[in-house]
C-alpha positions as CSV (number, residue, x, y, z in Angstrom):
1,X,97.1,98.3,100.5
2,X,100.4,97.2,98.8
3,X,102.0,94.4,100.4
4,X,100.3,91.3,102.0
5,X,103.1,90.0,104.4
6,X,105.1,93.0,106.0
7,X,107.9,93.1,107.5
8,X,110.3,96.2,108.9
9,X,112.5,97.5,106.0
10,X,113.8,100.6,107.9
11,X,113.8,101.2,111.7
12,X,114.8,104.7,113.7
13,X,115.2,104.3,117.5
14,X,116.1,107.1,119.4
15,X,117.4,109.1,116.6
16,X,118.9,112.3,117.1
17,X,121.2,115.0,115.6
18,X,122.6,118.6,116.0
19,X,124.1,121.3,113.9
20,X,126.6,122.7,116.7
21,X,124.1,123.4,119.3
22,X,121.0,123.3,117.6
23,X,119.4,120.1,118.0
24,X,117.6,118.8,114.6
25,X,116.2,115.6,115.4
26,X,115.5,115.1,118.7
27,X,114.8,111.4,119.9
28,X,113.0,110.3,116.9
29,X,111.6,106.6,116.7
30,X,109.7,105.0,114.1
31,X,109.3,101.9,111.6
32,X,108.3,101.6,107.7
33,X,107.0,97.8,107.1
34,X,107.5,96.5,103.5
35,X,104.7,97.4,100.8
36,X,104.4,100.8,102.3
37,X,104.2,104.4,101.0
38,X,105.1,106.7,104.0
39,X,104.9,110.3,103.9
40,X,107.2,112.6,105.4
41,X,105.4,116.0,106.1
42,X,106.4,119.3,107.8
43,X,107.4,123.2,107.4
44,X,110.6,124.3,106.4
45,X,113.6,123.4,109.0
46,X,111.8,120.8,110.9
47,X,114.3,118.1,110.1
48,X,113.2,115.9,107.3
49,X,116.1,116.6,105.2
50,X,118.2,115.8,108.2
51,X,116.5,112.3,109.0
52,X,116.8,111.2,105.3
53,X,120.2,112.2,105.3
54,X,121.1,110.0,108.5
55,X,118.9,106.8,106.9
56,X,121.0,107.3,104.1
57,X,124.4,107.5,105.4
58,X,125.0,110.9,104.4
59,X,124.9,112.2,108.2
60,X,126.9,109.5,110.3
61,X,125.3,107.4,113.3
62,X,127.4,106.3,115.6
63,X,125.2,105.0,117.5
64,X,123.5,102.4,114.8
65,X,120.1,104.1,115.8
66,X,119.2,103.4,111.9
67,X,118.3,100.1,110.8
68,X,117.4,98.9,107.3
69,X,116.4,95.2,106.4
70,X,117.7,94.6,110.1
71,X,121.5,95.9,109.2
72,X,123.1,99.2,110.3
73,X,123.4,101.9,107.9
74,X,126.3,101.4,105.6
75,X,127.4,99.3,101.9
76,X,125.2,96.4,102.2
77,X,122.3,99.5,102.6
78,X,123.3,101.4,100.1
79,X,123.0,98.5,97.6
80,X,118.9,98.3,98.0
81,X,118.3,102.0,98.8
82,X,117.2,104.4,96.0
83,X,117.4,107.8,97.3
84,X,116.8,111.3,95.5
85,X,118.1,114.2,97.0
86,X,116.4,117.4,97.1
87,X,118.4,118.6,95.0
88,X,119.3,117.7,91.4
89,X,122.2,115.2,92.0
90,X,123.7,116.2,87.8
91,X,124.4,119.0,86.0
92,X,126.3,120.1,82.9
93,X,126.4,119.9,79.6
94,X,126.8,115.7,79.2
95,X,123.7,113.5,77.9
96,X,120.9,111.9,79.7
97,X,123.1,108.8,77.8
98,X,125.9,109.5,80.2
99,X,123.2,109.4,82.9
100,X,122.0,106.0,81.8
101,X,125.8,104.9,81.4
102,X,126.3,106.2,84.7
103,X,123.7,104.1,86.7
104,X,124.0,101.1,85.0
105,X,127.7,101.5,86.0
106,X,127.1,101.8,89.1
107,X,124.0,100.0,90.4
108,X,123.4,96.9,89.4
109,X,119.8,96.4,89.7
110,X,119.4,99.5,87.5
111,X,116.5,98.4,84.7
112,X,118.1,100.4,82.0
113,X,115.5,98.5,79.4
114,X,112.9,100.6,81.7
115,X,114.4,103.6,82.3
116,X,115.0,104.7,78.6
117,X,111.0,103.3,78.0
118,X,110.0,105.7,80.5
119,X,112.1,108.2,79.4
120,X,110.8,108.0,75.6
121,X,106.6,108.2,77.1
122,X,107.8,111.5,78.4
123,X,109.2,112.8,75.1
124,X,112.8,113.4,76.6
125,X,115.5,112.0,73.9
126,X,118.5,110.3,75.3
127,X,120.6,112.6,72.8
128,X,119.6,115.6,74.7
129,X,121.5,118.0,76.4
130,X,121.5,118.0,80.4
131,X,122.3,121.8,80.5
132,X,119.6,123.0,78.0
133,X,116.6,121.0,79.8
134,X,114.5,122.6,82.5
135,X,114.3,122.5,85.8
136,X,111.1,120.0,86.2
137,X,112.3,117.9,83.0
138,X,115.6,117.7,84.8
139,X,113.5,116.7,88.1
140,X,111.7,113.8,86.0
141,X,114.4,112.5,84.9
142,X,116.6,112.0,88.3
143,X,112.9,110.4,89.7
144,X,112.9,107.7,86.8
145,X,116.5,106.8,87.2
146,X,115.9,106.4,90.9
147,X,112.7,104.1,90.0
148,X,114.3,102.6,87.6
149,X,116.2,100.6,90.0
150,X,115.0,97.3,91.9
151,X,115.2,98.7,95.3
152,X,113.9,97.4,98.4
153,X,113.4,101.0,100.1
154,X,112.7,104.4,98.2
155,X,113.4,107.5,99.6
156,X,113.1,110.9,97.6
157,X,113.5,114.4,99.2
158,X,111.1,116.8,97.8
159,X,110.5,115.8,94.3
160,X,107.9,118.0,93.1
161,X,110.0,121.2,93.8
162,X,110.1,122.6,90.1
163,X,107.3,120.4,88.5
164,X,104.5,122.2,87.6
165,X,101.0,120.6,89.0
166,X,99.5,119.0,85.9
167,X,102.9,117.0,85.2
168,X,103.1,115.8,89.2
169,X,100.3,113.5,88.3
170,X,102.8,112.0,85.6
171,X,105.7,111.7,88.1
172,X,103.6,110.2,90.9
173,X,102.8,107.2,88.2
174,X,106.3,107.0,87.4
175,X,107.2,106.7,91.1
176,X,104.9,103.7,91.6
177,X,105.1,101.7,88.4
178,X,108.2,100.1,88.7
179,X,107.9,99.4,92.7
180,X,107.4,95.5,93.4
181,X,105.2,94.9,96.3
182,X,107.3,94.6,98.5
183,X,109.3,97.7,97.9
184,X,108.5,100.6,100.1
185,X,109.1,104.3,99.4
186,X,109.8,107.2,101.8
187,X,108.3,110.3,100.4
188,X,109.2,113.7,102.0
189,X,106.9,116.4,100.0
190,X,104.7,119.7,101.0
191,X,102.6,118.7,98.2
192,X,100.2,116.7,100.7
193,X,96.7,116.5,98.8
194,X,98.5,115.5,95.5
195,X,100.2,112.6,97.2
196,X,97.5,111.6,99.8
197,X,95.9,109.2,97.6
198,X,99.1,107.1,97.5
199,X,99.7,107.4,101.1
200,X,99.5,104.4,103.4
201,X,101.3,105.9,106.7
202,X,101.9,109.8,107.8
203,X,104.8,111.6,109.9
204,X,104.6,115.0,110.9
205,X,107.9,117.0,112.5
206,X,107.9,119.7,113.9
207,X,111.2,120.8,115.5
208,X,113.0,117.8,115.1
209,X,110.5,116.1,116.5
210,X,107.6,113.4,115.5
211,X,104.2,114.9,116.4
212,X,102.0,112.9,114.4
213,X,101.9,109.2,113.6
214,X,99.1,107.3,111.7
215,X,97.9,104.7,109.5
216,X,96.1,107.5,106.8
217,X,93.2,104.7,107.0
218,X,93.0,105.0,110.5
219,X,93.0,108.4,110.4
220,X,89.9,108.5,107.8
221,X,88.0,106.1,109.7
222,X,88.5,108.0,113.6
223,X,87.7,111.2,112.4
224,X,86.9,111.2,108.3
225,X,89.7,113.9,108.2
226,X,91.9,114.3,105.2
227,X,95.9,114.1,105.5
228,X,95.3,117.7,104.8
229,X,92.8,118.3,107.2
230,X,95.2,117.1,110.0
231,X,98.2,119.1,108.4
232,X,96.5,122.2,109.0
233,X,95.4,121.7,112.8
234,X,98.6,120.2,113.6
235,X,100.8,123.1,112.1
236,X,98.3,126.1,112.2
């Protein structure tokens, strides 16, 4: 277990949200504690994009029903939340240099000295071309410059999307290996058995709503069922 003495990073009470009249979150509470990887699982259009967006700031909350390090979503949240979209956030023909410009520009606990290490390990040049890289090269490198800052809370939206397996292994250990021990990370995947090792909690929606909540140990220990295992008779 990461982390010896937790405390809440990010809090959700009563969370809800609604696209015109259809509802996509619906009441949603929960709490990540420091030093915890939590994993955000659940079939297409259940809401996970949505609740990442509101913990974020992207969606707005009037109601303050998001809490992170004990503050309302806004600036002061932004400055120790690392979020990855679900999307490539850059595009183009500039330089992974630009990128590296860009980020240090911008966040100042980015560890440049890291991010161009980690970049070099993978073989990716910071002369190259944004526009004439892949689609899971492209992928890697928005995760390392997300990792690459000191961050109290991570939060990535569907990273593996155009990695192929043998290289998720790679950006699983690049996830983790700059993440103190008292950073936590929010991980919303359908890749479950890949990331189950690193797992410490699990959330399930379905609908907008939570429908599973468990320590993964506690899970094992109850029943001996994989994360899997309980992904399958939950959404069968």
């Amino acid at each position: 277990m990461r982390g010896e003495n937790m405390s809440i990073i990010l809090e959700c009470n009563n969370l809800s949200h609604k696209y015109g009249k259809k509802t996509a979150l619906d009441d949603i509470s929960f709490s990540i504690e420091t030093g915890k990887v939590v994993g955000l699982f659940g079939p297409n259009g259940s809401g996970k994009t949505t609740l990442i967006k509101k913990i974020v700031g992207l969606l707005l909350d009037d109601k303050q029903s998001v809490k992170i390090d004990g503050k309302p979503v806004g600036e002061t949240t932004k400055a120790i939340v690392s979020y990855s979209p679900d999307r490539l956030a850059f595009k183009g023909n500039r330089k992974i240099s630009y990128l590296l410009d860009f980020y240090e520009l911008m966040y100042d606990d980015f560890d440049r000295a890291h991010a161009e290490e980690v970049l070099a390990g993978q073989g990716i040049q910071k002369d190259e071309c944004i526009g004439k890289l892949s689609k899971g090269t492209c992928e890697k490198i928005q995760i390392i410059l997300v990792m690459s800052r000191k961050a109290k809370l991570y939060i990535l939206d569907e990273p593996f999307s155009g990695i192929d397996p043998v290289a998720r292994e790679t950006v699983i250990r690049i996830m983790l290996q700059n993440m103190s021990e008292e950073a936590s990370l929010l991980l919303s995947t359908h890749h479950i058995q890949e990331t189950e090792q690193i797992i410490d909690d699990a959330i399930f929606l379905k609908e907008g709503k939570i429908v599973f909540q468990k320590s993964v140990e506690e899970m094992r220990e109850e029943s001996s069922r994989s994360l899997n295992d309980a992904y399958m008779e939950v959404f069968r």
